[in-house]
C-alpha positions in Angstrom: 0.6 -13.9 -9.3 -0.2 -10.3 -10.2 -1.1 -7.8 -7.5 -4.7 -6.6 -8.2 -4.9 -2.8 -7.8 -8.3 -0.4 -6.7 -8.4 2.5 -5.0 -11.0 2.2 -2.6 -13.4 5.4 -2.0 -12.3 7.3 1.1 -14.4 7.6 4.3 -14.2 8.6 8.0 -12.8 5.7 9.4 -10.2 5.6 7.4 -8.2 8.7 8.1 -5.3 8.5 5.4 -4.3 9.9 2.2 -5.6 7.2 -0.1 -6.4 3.6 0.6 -6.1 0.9 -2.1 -7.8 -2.2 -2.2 -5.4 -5.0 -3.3 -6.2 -9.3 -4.4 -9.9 -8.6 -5.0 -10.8 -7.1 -1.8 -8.8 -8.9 0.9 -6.4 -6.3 1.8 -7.0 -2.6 2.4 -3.4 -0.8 2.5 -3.9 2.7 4.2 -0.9 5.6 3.1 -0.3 8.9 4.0 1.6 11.7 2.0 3.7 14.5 3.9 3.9 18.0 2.3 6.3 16.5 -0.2 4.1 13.8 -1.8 6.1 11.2 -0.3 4.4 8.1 0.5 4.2 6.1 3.6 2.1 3.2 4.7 -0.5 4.5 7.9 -2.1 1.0 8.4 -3.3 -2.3 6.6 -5.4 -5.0 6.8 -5.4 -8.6 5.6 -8.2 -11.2 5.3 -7.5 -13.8 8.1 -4.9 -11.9 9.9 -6.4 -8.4 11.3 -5.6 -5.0 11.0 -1.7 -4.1 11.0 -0.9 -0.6 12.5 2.9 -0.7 13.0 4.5 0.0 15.9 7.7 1.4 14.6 7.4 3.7 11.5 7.6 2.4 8.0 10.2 3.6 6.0 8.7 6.1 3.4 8.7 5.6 -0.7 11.6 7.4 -2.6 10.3 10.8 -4.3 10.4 8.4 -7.6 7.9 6.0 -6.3 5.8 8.4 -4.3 5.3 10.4 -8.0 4.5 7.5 -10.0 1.9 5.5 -7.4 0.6 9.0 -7.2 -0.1 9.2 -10.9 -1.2 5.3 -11.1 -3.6 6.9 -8.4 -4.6 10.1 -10.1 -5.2 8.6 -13.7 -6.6 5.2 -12.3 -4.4 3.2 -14.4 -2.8 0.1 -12.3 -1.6 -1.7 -15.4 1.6 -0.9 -15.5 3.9 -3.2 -14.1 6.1 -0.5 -12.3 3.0 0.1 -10.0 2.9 -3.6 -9.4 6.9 -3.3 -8.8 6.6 -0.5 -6.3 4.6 -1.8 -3.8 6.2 -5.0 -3.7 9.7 -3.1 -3.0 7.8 -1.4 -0.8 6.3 -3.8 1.3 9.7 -5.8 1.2 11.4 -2.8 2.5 8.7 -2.8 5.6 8.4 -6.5 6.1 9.9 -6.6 9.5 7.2 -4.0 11.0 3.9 -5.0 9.0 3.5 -8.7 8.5 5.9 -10.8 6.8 3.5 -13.5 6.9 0.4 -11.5 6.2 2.2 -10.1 3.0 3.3 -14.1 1.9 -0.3 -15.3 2.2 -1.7 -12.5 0.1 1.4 -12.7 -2.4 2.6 -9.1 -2.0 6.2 -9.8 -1.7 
């Protein structure tokens, strides 16, 4: 199954860089950017499971990644599969420290 892809509008309760709004609504994944535009995951939450905020760090996005969500972001276009490929690396990469079940449910790995 594909990952669906929004960016969901930014407010005070959710203090992060950008939040996107993934499967139709029934997870909200929270990222920061450093000074470099790297990417890193602050927070997320999933339908039926709660809100995640990891305890240890997540690793952050190579400069590669980081630029091209960044652009997926900017221009609003999620069609491209290497947006779709990103955050499943991603989330793989973090598995161990978000919610390895969580992430199966929702298909994001």
């Amino acid at each position: 199954m594909s990952i669906a892809i929004e960016t969901y509008p930014m407010m005070p309760t959710r203090p992060c860089s950008f939040c996107l709004c993934l499967q139709g609504g029934s997870v909200f994944a929270d990222f920061n950017t450093d000074d470099s535009g790297i990417v890193s995951l602050r927070r997320i939450s999933f339908d039926g499971f709660g809100c995640c905020e990891p305890k240890e760090s997540t690793t952050k996005m190579n400069a590669e990644a980081s630029r091209s969500l960044l652009n997926s972001i900017a221009s609003g276009d999620f069609e491209a599969l290497q947006v779709e490929d990103i955050l499943r690396k991603y989330f793989r990469e973090n598995a161990d420290v978000i919610w390895s079940d969580a992430l199966t449910e929702h298909e994001l790995l």
